[in-house]
N, CA, C and O of each residue as an XYZ file, in Angstrom:
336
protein
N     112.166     87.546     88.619
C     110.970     86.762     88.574
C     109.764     87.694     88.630
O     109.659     88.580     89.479
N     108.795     87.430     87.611
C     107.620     88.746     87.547
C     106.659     87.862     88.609
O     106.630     86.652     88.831
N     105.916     88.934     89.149
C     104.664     88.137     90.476
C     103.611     88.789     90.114
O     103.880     89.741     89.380
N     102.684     88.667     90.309
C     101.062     88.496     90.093
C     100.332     88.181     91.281
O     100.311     87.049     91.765
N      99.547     89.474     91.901
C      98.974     88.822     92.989
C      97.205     89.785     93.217
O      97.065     90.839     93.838
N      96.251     89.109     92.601
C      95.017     89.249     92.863
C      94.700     90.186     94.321
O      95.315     89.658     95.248
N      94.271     90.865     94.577
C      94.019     91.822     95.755
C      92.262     91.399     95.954
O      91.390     90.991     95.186
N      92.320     91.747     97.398
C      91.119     91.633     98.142
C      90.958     92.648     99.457
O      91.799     92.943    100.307
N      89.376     93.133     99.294
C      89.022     93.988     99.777
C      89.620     95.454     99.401
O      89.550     96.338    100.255
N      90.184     95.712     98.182
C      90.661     97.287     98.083
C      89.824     97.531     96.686
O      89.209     96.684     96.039
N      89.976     98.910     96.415
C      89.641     99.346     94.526
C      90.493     98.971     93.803
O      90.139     99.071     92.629
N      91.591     98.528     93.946
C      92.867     97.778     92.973
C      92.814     96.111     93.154
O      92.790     95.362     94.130
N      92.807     95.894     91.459
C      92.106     94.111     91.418
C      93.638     93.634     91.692
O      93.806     92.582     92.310
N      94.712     94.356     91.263
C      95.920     93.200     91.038
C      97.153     94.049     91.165
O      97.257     95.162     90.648
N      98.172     93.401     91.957
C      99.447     94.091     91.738
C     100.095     93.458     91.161
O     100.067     92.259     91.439
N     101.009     93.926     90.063
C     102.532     93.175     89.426
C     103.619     93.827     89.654
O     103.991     94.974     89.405
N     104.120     92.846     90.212
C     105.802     93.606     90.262
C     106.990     92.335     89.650
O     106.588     91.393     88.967
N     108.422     92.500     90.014
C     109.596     91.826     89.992
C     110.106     92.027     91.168
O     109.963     92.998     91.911
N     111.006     90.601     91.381
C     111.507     90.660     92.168
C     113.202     90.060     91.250
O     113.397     89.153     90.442
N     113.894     90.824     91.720
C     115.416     90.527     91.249
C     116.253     90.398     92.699
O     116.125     91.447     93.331
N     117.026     89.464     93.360
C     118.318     89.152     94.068
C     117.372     89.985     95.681
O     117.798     90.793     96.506
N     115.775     89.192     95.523
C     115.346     89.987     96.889
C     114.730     91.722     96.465
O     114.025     92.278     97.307
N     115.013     92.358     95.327
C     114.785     93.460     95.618
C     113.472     93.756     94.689
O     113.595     93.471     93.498
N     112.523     94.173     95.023
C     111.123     94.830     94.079
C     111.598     95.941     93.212
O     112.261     96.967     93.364
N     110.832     95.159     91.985
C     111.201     96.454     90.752
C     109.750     96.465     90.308
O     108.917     95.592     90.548
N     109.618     97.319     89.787
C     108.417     97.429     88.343
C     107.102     97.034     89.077
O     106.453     96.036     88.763
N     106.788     97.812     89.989
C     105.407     97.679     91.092
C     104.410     98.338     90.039
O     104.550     99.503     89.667
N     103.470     97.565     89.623
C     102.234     98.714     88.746
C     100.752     97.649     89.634
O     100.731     96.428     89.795
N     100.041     98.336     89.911
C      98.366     98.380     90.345
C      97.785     98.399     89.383
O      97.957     99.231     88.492
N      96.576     97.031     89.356
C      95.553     97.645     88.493
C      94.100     98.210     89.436
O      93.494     97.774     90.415
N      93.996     99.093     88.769
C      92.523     99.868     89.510
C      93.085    100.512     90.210
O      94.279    100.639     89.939
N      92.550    101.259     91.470
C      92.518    101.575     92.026
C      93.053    103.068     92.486
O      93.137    103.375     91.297
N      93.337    103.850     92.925
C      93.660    105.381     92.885
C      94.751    105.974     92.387
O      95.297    106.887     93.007
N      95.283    105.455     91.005
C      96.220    105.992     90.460
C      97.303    106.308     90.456
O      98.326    105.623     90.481
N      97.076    107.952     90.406
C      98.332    108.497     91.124
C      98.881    108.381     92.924
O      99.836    109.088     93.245
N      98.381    107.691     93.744
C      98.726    107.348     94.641
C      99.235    105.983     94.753
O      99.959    105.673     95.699
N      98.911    105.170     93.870
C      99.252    103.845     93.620
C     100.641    103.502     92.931
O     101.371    102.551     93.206
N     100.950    105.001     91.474
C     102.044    105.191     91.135
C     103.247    105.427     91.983
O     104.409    105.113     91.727
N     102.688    106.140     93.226
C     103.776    106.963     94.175
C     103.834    106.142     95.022
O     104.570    106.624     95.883
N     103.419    104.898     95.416
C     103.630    103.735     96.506
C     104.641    103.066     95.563
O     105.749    102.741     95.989
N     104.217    102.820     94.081
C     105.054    101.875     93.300
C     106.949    102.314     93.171
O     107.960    101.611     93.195
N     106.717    103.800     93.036
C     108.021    104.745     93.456
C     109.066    104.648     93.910
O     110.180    104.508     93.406
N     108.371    104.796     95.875
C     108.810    104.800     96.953
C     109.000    103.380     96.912
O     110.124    103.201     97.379
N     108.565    102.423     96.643
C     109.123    101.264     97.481
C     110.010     99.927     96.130
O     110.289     98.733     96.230
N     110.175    100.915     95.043
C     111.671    100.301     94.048
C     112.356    100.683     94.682
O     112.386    101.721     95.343
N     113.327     99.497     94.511
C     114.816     99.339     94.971
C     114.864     98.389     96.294
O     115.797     97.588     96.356
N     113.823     98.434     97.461
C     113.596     97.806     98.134
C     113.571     96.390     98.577
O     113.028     95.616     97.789
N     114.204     95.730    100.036
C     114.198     94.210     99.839
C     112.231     93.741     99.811
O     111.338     94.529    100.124
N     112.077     92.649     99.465
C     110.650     92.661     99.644
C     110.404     92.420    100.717
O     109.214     92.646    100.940
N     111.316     91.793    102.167
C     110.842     91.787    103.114
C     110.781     92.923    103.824
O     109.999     92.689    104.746
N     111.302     94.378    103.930
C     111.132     95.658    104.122
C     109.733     96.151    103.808
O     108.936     96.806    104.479
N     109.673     95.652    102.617
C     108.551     96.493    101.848
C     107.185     95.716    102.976
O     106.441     96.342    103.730
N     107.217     94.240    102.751
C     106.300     93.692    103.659
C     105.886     94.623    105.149
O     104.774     94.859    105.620
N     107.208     95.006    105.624
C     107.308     95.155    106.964
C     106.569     95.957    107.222
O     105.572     95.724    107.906
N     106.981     97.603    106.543
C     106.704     98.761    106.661
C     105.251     98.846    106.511
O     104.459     99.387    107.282
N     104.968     98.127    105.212
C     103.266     98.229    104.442
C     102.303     97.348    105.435
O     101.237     97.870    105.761
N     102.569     96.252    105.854
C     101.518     95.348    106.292
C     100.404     96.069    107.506
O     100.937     96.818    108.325
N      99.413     95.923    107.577
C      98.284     96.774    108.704
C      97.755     98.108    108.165
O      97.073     98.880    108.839
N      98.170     98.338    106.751
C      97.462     99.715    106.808
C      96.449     99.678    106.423
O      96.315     98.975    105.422
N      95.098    100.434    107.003
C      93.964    100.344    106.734
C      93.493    101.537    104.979
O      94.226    102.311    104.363
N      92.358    101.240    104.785
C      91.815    102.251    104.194
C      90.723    102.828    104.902
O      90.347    101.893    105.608
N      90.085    103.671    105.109
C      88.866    103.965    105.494
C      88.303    103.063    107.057
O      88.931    102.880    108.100
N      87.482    102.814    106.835
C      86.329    101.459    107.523
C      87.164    100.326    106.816
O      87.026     99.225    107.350
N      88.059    100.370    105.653
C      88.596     98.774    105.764
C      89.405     98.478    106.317
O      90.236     99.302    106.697
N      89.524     96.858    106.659
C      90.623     96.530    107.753
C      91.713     96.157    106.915
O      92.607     95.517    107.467
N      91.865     96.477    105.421
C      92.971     96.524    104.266
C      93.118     97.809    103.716
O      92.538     98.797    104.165
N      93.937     97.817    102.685
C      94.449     98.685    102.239
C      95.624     98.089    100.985
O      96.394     97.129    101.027
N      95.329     99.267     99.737
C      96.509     98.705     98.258
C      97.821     98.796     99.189
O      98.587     97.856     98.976
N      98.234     99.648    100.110
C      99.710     99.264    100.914
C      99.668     98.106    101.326
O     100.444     97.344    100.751
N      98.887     97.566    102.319
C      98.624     96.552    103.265
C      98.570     95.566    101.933
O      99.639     94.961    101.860
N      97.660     95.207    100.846
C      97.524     94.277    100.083
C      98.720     94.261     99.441
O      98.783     93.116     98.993
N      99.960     94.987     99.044
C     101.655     95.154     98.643
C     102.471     94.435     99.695
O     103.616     94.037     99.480
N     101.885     94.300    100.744
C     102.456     93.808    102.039
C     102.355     92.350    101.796
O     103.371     91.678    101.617
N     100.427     91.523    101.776
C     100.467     90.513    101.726
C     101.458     89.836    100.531
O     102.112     88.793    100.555
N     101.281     90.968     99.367
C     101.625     90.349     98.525
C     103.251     89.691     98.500
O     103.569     88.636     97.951
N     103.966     90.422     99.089
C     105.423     90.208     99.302
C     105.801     89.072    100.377
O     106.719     88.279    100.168
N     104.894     89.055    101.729
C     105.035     87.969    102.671
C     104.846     86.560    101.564
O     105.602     85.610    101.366
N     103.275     86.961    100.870
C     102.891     85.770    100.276
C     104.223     84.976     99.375
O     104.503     83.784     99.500
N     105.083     86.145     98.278
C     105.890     85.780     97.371
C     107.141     84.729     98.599
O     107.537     83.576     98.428
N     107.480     85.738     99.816
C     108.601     84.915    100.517
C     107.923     83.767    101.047
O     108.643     82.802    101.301
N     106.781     83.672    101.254
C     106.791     82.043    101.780
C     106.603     80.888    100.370
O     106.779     79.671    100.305
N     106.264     81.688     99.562
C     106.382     80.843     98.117
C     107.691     80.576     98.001
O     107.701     79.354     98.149
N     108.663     80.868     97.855
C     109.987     81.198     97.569
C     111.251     80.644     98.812
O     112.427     80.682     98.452
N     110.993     80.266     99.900
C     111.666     79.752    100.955
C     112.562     78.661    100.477
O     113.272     78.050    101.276
């Protein structure tokens, strides 16, 4: 199932990924810092999405109280309570 999820408060407008049998595939960011965004998308294929939630959720950027990890986080809680 492909997901789509609008981001708030970071430099990245949107994440898309898949989710297959629980597990995140094909994580791509739009905007936001690139090659660090590539290497989050990386590290966390193969992964259940509730892991991925776990690990990612609270990370800040800067002065923000979010972060493109933290917004990968909502995004995965958000998909499992869609999906229950």
């Amino acid at each position: 199932m492909h997901y789509t999820y609008n981001t708030s408060g970071t430099c990245s407008r949107a994440i898309d990924f898949d989710i297959e049998d629980g597990i995140i595939t094909n994580v791509k960011f739009t905007g936001g810092c690139n090659g660090n965004l590539k290497g989050i998308g990386k590290l966390v294929e193969g992964m259940r999405v509730q892991d991925v939630a776990t690990k990612l959720k609270g990370i800040s950027c800067g002065a923000r109280p979010t972060s493109c990890p933290d917004q990968l986080a909502r995004a995965c809680e958000k998909y499992l309570n869609d999906n229950k």
